[in-house]
N, C-alpha and C positions, 0 to 999 in steps of 0.2 A: 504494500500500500504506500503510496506516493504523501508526502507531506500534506498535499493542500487536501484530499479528500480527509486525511488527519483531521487537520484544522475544522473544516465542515461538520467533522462530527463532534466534536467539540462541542462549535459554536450553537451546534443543534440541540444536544444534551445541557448545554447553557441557560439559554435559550428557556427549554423546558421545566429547568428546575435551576432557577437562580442561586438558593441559598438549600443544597442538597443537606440535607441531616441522617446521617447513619439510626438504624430502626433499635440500634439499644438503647435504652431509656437506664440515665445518668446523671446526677446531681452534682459530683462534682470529680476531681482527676482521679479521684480514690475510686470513687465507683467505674468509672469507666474502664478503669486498669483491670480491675475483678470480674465486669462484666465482658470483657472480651477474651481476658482467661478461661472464663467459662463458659464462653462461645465454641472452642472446638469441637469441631463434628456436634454440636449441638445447635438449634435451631436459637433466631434470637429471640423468637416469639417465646420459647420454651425456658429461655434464658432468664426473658422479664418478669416470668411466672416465678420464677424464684429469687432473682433478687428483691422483687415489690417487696417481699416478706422479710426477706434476708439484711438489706437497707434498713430495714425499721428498727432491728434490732444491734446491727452493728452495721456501721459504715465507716469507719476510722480504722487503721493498721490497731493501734491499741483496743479496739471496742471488737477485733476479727480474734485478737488473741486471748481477750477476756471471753469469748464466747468458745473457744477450743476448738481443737480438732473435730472432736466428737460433733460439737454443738453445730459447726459450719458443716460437715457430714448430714446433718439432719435437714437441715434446710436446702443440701442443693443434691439429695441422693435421687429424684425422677430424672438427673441430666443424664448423659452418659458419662463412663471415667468419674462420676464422682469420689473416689476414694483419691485417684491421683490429683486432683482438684481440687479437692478441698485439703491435702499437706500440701501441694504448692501454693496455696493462698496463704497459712499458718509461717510457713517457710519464708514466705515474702511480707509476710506483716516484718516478724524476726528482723527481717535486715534492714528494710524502709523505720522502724524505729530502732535500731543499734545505729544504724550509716546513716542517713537521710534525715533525721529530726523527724521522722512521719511524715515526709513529702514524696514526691516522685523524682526520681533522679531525671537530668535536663537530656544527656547523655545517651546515646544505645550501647555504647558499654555498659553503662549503668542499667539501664532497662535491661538487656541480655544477662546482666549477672544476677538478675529476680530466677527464681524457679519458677518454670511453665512459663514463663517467657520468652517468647521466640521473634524474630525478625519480623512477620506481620505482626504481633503487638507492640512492639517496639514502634515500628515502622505509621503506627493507627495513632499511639499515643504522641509521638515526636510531632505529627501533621496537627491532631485537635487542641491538642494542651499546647504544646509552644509553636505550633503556627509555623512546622520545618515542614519545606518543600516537597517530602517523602509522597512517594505512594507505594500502601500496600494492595499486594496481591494476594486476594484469599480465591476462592474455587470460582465465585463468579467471573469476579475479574480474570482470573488464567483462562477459562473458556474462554469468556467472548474477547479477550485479543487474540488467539491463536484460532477461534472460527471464525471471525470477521478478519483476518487477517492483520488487525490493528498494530499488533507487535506478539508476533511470533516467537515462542519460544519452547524447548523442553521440558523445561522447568521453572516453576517460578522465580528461581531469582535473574536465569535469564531474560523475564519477562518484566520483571522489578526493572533488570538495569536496561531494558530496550526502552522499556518506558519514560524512565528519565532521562533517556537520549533525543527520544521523540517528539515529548511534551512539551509546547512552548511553557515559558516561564508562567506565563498568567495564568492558565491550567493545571498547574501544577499542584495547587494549595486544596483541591476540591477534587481531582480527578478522579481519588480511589473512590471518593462516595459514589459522581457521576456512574463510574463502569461500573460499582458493586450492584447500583441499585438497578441502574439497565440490565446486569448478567441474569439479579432474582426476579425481576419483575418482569419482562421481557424475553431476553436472551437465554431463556431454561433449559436444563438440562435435555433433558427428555423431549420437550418438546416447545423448541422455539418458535414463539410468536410473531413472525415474521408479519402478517397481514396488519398489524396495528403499531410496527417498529417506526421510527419517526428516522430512524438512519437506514432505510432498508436499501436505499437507493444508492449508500454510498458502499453499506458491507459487500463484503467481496467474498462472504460466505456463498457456495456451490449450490449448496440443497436449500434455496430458502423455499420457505413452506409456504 
């Protein structure tokens, strides 16, 4: 895919959703750090369902460690992986108040050295909280670049870095919302919606439907 059809879809995805907002619901960098940790392989709908509960009662690193293992186990065991998910939340309270003063580190070194943190958290947090030019790639996003041809790649971090080769600057602070929300809401797995896509004219997907 050539730059300026880039650009077009872009400005189209823009365009449609000026001020795009990711679908986990978060009050503030604490919650959002937990609520994307506990997004893997988990639904975010399924997510909210347990933090709405889980936030009421502890939402501070100190208020995750007063509630325990056990107690964080309880609250988020209908997710998947919850046992490994709830000691990397306990684990990461741990070091954001030993290191951090109870804050988020600025840093992806610092994000990456939390347990169950990995490079799209890292990468989700660095863009919402301090406003760095990252985009991450989660499942939506790696699809629809490598079926719309957008930025091809095997893997996602080859897709992370085509991205930020590709993406003009101004696009760059919003794009992962842009692709995420066009990959679920649209661009689906199983069965993409092509008859109602607002870029259909630009994807260079082969089998549009």
């Amino acid at each position: 895919m050539n730059r300026i059809k880039r650009y077009q879809i872009l400005c189209k995805l823009r365009d449609n959703n000026t001020d795009p907002v990711i679908e986990l619901i978060y009050r503030s960098e604490f919650e959002l750090l937990i609520a994307v940790l506990l997004s893997a392989q988990t639904s975010d709908v399924q997510v909210n369902k347990v933090t709405k509960k889980l936030f009421q009662v502890a939402n501070t690193p100190k208020g995750m460690l007063r509630l325990g293992l056990d107690g964080v186990k309880n609250y988020i065991k209908s997710i998947g992986l919850f046992n490994t998910k709830a000691k990397n939340i306990i684990e990461t309270c741990h070091l954001l108040v030993k290191n951090y003063n109870s804050t988020l580190p600025s840093s992806r070194v610092g994000l990456e050295s939390l347990p169950g943190v990995g490079r799209k958290t890292a990468n989700v947090v660095l863009n919402l909280v301090f406003g760095r030019p990252t985009i991450a790639v989660d499942t939506h996003v790696f699809r629809f670049c490598n079926r719309s041809c957008f930025a091809s790649g095997n893997n996602v971090l080859s897709v992370e870095k085509k991205l930020l080769s590709v993406v003009p600057k101004e696009f760059k602070n919003k794009c992962h919302q842009w692709l995420m929300l066009h990959g679920r809401r649209i661009c689906r797995a199983k069965r993409p919606n092509c008859c109602i896509c607002i870029i259909k004219d630009l994807c260079e997907f082969k089998e549009k439907i």
